[in-house]
C-alpha positions in Angstrom: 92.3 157.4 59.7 96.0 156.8 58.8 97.3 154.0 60.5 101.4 153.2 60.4 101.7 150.4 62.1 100.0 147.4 63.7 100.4 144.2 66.2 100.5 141.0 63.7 98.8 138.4 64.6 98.8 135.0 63.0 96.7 133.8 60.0 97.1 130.1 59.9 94.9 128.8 62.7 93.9 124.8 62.4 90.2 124.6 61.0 89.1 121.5 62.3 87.4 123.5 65.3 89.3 122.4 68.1 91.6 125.2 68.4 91.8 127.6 71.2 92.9 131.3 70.9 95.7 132.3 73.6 95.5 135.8 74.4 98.7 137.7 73.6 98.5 141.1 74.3 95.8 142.4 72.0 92.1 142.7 73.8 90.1 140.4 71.6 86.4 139.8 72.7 85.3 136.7 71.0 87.4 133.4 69.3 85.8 130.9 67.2 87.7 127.6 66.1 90.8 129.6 67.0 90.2 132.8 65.0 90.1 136.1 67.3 87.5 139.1 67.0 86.3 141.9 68.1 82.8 142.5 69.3 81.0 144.7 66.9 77.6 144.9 69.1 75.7 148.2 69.1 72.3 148.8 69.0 71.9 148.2 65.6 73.6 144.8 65.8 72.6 143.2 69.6 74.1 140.5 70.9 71.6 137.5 71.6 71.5 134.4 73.7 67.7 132.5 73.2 66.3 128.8 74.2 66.4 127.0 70.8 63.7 125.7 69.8 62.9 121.8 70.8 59.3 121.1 69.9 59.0 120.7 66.3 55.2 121.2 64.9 53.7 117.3 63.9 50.7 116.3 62.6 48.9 113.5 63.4 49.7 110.1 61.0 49.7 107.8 63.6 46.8 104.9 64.3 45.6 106.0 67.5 43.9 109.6 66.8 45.4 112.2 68.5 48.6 110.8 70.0 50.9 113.2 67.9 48.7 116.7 67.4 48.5 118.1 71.1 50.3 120.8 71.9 53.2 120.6 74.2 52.7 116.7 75.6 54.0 113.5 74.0 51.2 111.2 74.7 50.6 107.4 74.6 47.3 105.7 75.0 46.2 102.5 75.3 42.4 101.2 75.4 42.6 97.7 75.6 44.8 94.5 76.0 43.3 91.7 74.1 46.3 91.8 71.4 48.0 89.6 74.8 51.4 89.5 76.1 55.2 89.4 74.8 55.0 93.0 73.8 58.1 94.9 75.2 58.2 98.0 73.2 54.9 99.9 72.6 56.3 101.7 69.5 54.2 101.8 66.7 57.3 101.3 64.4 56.1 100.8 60.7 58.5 98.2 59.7 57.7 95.6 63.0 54.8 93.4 61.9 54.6 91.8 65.3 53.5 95.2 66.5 50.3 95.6 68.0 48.2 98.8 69.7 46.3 96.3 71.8 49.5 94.3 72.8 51.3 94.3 76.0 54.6 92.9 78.5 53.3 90.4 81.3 50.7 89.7 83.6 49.9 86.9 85.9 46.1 86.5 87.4 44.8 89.2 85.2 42.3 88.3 82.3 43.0 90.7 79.3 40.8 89.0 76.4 37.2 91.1 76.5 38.2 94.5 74.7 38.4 97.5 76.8 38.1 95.0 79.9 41.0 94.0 82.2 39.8 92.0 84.9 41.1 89.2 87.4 41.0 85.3 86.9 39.4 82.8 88.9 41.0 80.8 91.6 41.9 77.1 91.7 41.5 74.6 94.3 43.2 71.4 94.9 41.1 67.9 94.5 44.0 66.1 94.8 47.7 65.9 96.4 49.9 62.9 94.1 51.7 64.5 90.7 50.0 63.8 87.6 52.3 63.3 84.6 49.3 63.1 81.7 45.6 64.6 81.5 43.1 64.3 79.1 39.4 65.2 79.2 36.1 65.6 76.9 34.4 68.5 79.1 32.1 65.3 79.8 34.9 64.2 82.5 38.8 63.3 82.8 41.2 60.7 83.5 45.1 61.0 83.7 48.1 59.0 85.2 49.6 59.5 88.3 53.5 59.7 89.3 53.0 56.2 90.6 51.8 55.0 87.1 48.4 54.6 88.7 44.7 55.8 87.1 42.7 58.7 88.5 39.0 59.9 87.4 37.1 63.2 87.4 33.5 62.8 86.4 31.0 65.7 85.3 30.5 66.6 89.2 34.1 66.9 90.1 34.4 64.2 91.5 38.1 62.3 91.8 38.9 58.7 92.1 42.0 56.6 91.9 42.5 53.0 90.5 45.3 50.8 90.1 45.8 49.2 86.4 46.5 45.3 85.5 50.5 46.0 85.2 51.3 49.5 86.4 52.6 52.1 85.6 50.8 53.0 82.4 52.3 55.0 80.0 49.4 57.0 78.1 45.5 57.3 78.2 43.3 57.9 76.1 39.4 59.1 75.8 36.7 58.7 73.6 32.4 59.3 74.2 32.8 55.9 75.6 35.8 53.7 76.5 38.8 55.2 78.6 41.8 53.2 77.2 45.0 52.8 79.3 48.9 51.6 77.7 51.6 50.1 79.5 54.9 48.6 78.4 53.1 45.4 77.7 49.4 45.8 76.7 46.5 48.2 76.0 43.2 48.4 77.9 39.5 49.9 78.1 36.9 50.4 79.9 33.2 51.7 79.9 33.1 55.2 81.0 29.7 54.5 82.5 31.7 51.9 84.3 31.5 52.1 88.4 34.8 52.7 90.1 36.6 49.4 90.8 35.6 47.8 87.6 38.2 45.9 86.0 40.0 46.7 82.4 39.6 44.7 79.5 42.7 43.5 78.1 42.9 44.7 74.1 46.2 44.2 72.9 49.7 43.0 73.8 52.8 45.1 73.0 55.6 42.8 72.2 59.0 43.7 73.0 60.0 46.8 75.4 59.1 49.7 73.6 59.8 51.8 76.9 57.1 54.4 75.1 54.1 53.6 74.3 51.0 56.6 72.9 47.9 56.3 72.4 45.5 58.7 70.9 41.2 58.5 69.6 41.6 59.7 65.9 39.5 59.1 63.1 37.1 57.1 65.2 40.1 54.5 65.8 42.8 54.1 68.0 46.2 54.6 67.4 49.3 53.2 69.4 52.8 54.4 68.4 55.6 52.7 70.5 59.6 53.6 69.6 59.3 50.9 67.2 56.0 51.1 65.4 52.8 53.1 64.8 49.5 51.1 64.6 46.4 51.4 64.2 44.2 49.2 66.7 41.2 48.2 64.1 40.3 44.2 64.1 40.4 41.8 67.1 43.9 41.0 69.4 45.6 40.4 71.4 48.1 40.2 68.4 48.9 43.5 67.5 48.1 44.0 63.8 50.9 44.8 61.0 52.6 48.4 61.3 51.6 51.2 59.5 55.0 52.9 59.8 58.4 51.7 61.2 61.0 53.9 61.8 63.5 53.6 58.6 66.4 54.0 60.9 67.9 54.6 64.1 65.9 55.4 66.9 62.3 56.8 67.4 60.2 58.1 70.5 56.7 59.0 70.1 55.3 62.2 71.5 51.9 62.8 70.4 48.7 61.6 67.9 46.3 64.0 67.1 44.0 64.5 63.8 42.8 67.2 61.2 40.0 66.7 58.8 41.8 64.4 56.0 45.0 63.4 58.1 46.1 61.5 61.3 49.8 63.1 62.6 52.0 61.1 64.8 55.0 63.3 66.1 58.3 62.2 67.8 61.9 62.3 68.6 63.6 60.5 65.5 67.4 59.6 65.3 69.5 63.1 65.9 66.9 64.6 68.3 64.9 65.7 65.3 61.7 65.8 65.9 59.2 64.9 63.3 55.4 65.0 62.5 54.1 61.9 60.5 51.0 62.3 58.4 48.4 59.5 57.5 45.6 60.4 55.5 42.8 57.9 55.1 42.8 55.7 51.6 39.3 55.1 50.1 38.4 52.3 52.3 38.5 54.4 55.4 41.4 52.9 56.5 44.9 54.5 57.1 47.9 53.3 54.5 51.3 51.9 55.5 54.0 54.9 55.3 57.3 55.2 54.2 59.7 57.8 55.3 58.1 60.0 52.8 55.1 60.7 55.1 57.4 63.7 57.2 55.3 66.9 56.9 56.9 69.0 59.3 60.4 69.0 61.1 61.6 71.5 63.9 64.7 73.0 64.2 67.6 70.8 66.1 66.8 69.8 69.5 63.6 71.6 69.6 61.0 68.7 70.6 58.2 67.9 70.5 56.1 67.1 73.6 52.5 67.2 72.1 50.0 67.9 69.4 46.8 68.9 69.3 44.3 69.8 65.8 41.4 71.9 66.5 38.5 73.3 64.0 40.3 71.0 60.8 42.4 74.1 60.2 44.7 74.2 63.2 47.8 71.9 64.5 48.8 73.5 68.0 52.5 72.1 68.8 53.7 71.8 72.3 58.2 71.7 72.3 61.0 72.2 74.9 60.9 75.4 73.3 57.4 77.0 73.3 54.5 76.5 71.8 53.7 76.9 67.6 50.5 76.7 66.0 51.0 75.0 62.3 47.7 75.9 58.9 46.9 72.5 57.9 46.3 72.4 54.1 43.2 70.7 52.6 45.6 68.0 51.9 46.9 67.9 55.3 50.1 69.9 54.7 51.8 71.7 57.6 52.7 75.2 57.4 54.7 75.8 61.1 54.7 78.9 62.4 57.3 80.2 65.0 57.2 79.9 68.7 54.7 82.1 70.2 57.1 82.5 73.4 59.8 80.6 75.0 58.9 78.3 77.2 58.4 74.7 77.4 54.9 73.7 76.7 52.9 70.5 77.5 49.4 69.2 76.5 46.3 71.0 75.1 42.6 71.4 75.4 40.7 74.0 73.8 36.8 75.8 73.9 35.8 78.8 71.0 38.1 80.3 69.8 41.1 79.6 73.0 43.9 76.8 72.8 45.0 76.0 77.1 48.3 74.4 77.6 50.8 73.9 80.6 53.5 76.6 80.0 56.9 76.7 82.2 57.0 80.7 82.2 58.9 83.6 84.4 55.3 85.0 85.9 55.1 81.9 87.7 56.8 82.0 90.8 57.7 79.4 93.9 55.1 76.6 94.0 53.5 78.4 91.3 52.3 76.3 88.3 49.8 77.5 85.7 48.9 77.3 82.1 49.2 80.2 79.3 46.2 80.7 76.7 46.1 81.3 73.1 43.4 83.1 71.2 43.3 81.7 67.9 40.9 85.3 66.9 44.0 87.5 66.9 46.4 86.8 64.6 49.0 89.2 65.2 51.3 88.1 62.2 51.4 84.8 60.3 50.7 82.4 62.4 51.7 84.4 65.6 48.6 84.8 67.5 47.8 86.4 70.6 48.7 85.2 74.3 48.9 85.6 78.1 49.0 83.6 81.0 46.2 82.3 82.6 45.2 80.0 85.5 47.4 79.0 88.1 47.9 76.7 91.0 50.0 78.4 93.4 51.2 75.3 95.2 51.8 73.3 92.3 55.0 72.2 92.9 56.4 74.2 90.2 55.4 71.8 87.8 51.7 71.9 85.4 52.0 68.9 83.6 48.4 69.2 81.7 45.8 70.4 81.3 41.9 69.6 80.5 37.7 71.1 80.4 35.2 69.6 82.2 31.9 70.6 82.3 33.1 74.3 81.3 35.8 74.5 83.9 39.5 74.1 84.0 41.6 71.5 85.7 45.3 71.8 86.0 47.1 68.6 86.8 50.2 69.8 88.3 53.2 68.2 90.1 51.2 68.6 93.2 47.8 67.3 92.2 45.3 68.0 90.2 43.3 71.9 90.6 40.0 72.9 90.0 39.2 76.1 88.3 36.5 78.0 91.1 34.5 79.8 88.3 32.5 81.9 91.1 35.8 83.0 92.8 38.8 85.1 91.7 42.5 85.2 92.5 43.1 87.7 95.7 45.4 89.7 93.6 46.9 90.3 89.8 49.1 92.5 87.6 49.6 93.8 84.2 52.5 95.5 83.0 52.1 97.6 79.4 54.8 98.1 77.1 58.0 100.0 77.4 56.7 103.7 76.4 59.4 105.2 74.6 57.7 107.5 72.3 59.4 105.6 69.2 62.6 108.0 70.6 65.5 107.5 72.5 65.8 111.1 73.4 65.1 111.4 77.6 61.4 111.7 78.4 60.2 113.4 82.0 57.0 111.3 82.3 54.5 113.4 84.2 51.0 112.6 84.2 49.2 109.5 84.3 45.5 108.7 83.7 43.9 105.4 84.3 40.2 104.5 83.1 37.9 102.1 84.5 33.9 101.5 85.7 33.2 101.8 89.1 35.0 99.5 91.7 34.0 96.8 93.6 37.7 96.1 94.7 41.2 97.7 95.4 42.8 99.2 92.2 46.2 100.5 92.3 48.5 102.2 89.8 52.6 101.8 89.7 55.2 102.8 87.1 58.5 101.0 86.2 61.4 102.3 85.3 64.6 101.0 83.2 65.9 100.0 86.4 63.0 98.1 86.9 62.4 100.1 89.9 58.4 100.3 90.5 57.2 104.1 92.0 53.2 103.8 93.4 51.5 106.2 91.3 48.1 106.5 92.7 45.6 103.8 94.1 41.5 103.7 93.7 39.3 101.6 96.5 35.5 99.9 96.0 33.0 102.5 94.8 35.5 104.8 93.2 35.7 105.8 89.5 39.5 106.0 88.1 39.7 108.3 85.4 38.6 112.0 86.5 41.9 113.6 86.4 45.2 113.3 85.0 47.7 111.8 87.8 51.0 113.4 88.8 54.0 110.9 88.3 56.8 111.7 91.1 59.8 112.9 89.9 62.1 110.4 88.1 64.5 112.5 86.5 65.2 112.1 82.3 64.3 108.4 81.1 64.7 106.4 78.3 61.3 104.6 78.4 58.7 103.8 81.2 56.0 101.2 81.4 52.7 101.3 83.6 51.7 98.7 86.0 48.3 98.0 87.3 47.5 95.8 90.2 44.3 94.6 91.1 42.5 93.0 94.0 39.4 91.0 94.3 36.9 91.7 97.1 36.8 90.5 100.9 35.0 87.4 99.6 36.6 87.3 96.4 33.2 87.3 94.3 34.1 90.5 92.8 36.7 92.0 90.7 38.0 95.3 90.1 38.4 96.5 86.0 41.1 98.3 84.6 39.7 99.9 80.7 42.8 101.6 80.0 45.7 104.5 80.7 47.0 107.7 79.0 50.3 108.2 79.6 52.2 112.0 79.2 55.8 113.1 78.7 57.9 116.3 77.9 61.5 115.9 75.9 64.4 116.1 78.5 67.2 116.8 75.9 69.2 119.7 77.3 68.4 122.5 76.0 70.4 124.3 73.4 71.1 128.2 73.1 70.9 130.3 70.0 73.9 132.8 70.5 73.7 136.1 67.7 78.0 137.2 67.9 78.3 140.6 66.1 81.7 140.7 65.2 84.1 143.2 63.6 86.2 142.0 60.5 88.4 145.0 58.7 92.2 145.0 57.8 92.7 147.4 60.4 91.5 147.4 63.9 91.8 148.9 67.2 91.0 147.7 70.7 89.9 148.9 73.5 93.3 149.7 75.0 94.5 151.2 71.3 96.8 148.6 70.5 96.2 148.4 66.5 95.9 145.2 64.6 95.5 143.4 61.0 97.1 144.6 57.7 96.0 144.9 54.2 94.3 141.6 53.0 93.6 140.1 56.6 90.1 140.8 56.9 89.4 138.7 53.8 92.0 136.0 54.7 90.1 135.5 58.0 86.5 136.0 56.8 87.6 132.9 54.1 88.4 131.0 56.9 85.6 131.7 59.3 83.9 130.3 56.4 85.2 127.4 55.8 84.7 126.6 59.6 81.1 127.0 58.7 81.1 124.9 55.5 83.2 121.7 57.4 79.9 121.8 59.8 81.7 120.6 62.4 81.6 121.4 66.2 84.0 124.2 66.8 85.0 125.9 70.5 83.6 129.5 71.1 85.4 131.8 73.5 84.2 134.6 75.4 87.5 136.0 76.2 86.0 138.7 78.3 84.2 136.5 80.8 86.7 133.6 79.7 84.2 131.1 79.0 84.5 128.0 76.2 81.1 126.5 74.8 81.0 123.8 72.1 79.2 125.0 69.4 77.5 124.5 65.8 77.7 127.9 63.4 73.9 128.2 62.1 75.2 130.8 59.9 77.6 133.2 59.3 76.8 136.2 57.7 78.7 138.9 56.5 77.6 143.0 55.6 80.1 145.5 54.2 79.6 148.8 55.2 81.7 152.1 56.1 84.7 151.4 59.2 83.6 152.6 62.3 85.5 154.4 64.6 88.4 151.9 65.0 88.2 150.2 62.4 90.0 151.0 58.9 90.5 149.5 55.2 88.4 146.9 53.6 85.8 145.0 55.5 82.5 144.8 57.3 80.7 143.3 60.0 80.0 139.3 60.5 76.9 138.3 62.0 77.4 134.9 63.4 74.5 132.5 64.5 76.0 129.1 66.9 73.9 126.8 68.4 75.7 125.6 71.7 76.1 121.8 71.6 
């Protein structure tokens, strides 16, 4: 075919992809970054529009078997909870050695620590109605301070009684198998624990000065008084208090807490700066413990972090209650501290401790109102160094606000609280408790439709119910289980939520009419489909000669265009970035990606003329 003329069109479109082609009197079917062409689709060479694919094959490499090597579902499972709280992601992300399978967010009445177990707490009940501001107790009995400075007693039985000291208010207590001892600003005194109520205190020493603190502590089979001017140890007769064992070197000094390890005494405080310090004594050859020098500082928190207790357990622990939250310290077989970091945020008061579990007052969001309550530590689960696991744990829900201690007796808890002091009912449970799991976000932060939901669990003997929460922290009922029902038969449907980012699972369980029985959660599976939008493979057959015709006749191109535009189509495809396709027949504009861009010489059709062939192009809309 002789051609003699043509419509020029031109060659120096803008190749960064954002062009647009304007139509200008020549019927072009398809533009991409700006270059025009004609279709070239026949039945040998189809045009294609197909679903890219958005499931990529995995195999399974993670922990929990099976969680990656179904096909079709993204699914997360969890079987048990006794990793405790604090958990707000439940990715298993490689690099995040806090990260923890058996971990979860936040609960409040629920007991998490038997594996495969969740089940509720017990309740508490008041024995008394005046604040308490220290507790102490042996699992033998207790014996704290009241607001008013005043004494009260617990004995084995539960049963409480109050006393008045010599010069009230007292400022610590103190317990050993058989003396209570008592400090106020002027003196320290004991009595017999076998003593009958009413039975006066025997005067020990007298505290010179006002100290305005005064802390004692049973350590070592001695007692130790630290005031904000000394630390002593109460060996020999009084009422002169003996020398000092440590003096502050300068500045100011407020004692917080005396507690012992297997080689060592501590003493920790607020020292000059409101830096707060742990002092070390260990024992010299005679049994008795050496004067210190400033030298004796094992272990120093950060700035304004203090100290408010300390507690050694088992010779191997130092559990640290600070405005901050709580942080468990090894103790070397010298008596070296190695601190750990806080555990959660939160300030934390005094401790007790039975197996393997550390109990201290913990100011916490769970609690609400009234509410006051204590968090537990499991000194088992280490989930990193020194990080071990937690959750909260009894409560008093009209405690003022306020748990100011904490102590055993005769293998139940007592709270002492704002409000009183609260007995843990071990026969009893709460009415009610939750647990909220991790934020399931596949490790991803592609959109998930969550769509099934699977709980498991024994049989009931109380109300079970199932809830999810989204971003929002919006909470959607899922499904609910009553007494003498089995949860786990079927997979769940999840109302519709739309795409999300992440969803957690909430259970909520309820005790029985009489609250003697509990229901048990064992564990949920949790399903989800990608929500990305979905892309579209497009196959373009286009023409690309130096001489073509459209459909109306009008003639285009020249000698050395289809080259010139086939270099350029290609270097749209090797800048790889997002160019505009045009349908101009239907005069639609998608963003697109070129896959690939192929090109086949053969013979010119009819219409076409002159050096060229026919380009292929694969896009993937964006």
């Amino acid at each position: 075919m002789l051609v003699t003329a043509s419509i020029p069109y031109s060659l120096s479109i803008p190749l960064d992809g954002s062009g647009l082609y304007t139509p200008s009197g020549v019927s072009y079917n398809y533009a991409i970054g700006g270059l025009p062409f004609l279709s070239a689709a026949s039945r040998e060479h189809p045009i294609v529009r197909k679903t890219a694919q958005f499931r990529k094959q995995q195999f399974d490499s993670s922990t929990e078997p099976g969680e990656q090597s179904l096909d079709g579902w993204w699914i997360r499972s969890q079987q048990s909870f006794h990793g405790g709280s604090g958990q707000l992601y439940g990715d298993p992300t490689s690099g995040d050695a806090n990260f923890s399978t058996i971990r979860y967010w936040r609960s409040k009445g629920v007991d998490p620590w038997t594996p495969g177990e969740v089940k509720l707490l017990h309740q508490t009940e008041s024995v008394s109605v005046e604040g308490v501001t220290q507790f102490v107790g042996d699992n033998l009995r207790g014996f704290g301070l009241l607001d008013s400075g005043d004494i009260f007693f617990i004995d084995e039985d539960g049963n409480y009684t109050e006393e008045s000291p010599p010069d009230a208010p007292m400022r610590s207590v103190a317990l050993d198998s058989n003396y209570y001892y008592a400090a106020s600003d002027a003196a320290v005194y004991r009595r017999l624990v076998t003593d009958a109520p009413g039975l006066p205190f025997t005067l020990l020493w007298t505290i010179t000065g006002t100290p305005d603190q005064a802390v004692l502590g049973w350590v070592k089979e001695r007692l130790v008084l630290a005031t904000t001017t000394a630390v002593y140890e109460l060996v020999g007769t009084g009422p002169t208090l003996p020398a000092p064992k440590w003096t502050p070197p300068q500045g100011t000094w407020t004692p917080t807490g005396i507690t012992e390890s297997n080689v060592s005494i501590y003493v920790a405080g607020i020292a000059t700066g409101e830096r707060s310090i742990i002092l070390q004594f260990s024992l010299d050859t005679s049994g008795s413990m050496p004067d210190l020098t400033s030298g004796a500082v094992v272990a120093s928190l950060p700035q304004g972090e203090h100290v408010s207790d300390i507690f050694g357990y088992l010779g191997k622990y130092l559990a640290i209650s600070t405005t901050s939250g709580p942080r468990i310290a090894s103790i070397g077989t010298d008596g070296s501290l190695d601190v750990g970091p806080l555990l959660f945020s939160g300030a934390t008061g005094n401790w007790t401790a039975t197996g393997s579990y550390l109990y201290t007052p913990a100011v916490l969001p769970e609690w609400e109102g009234d509410e006051a309550g204590i968090a537990r530590i499991d000194l088992s689960t280490e989930i990193s160094t020194l990080r071990f696991a937690y959750a909260t744990d009894l409560y008093a829900a009209d405690g003022d606000g306020s748990c100011t201690g904490v102590g055993l007796i005769d293998g139940a808890l007592y709270l002492a609280t704002a409000a009183g002091v609260f007995q843990e009912q071990t026969a009893t449970y709460v009415d009610e408790g939750y647990l909220q799991t991790s934020r399931q976000r596949f490790s991803t932060l592609e959109p998930k439709l969550y769509e099934m939901l699977r709980v498991r669990g024994p049989i009931l003997t109380s109300d079970f119910f199932v809830s999810v929460i989204d971003p929002n922290d919006t909470e959607y009922p899922v499904v609910g289980y009553v007494s003498g029902q089995t949860p786990g038969a079927a997979d769940v449907g999840i109302q519709d939520l739309g795409p999300l980012d992440y969803l957690s699972v909430k259970f909520t369980m309820s005790s029985s009419d009489d609250h003697s029985d509990t229901a048990v959660a064992s564990g949920y599976q949790l399903k989800a489909l990608p929500a990305q939008p979905r892309q579209r493979i497009l196959t373009i057959p286009v023409w690309c000669f130096d001489w073509e015709t459209d459909k109306y006749g009008n003639v285009l191109g020249g000698a050395g265009t289809a080259i010139t535009r086939l270099t350029e189509l290609e270097a749209l495809d090797t800048a790889a970035d997002i160019v505009n396709f045009q349908d101009l027949d239907n005069d639609v504009v998608e963003r697109v990606a070129i896959d690939e861009v192929e090109f086949v010489q053969t013979s010119p059709p009819v219409g076409a003329d002159g050096w060229g062939g026919i380009i292929t192009l694969t896009l993937r809309t964006i």
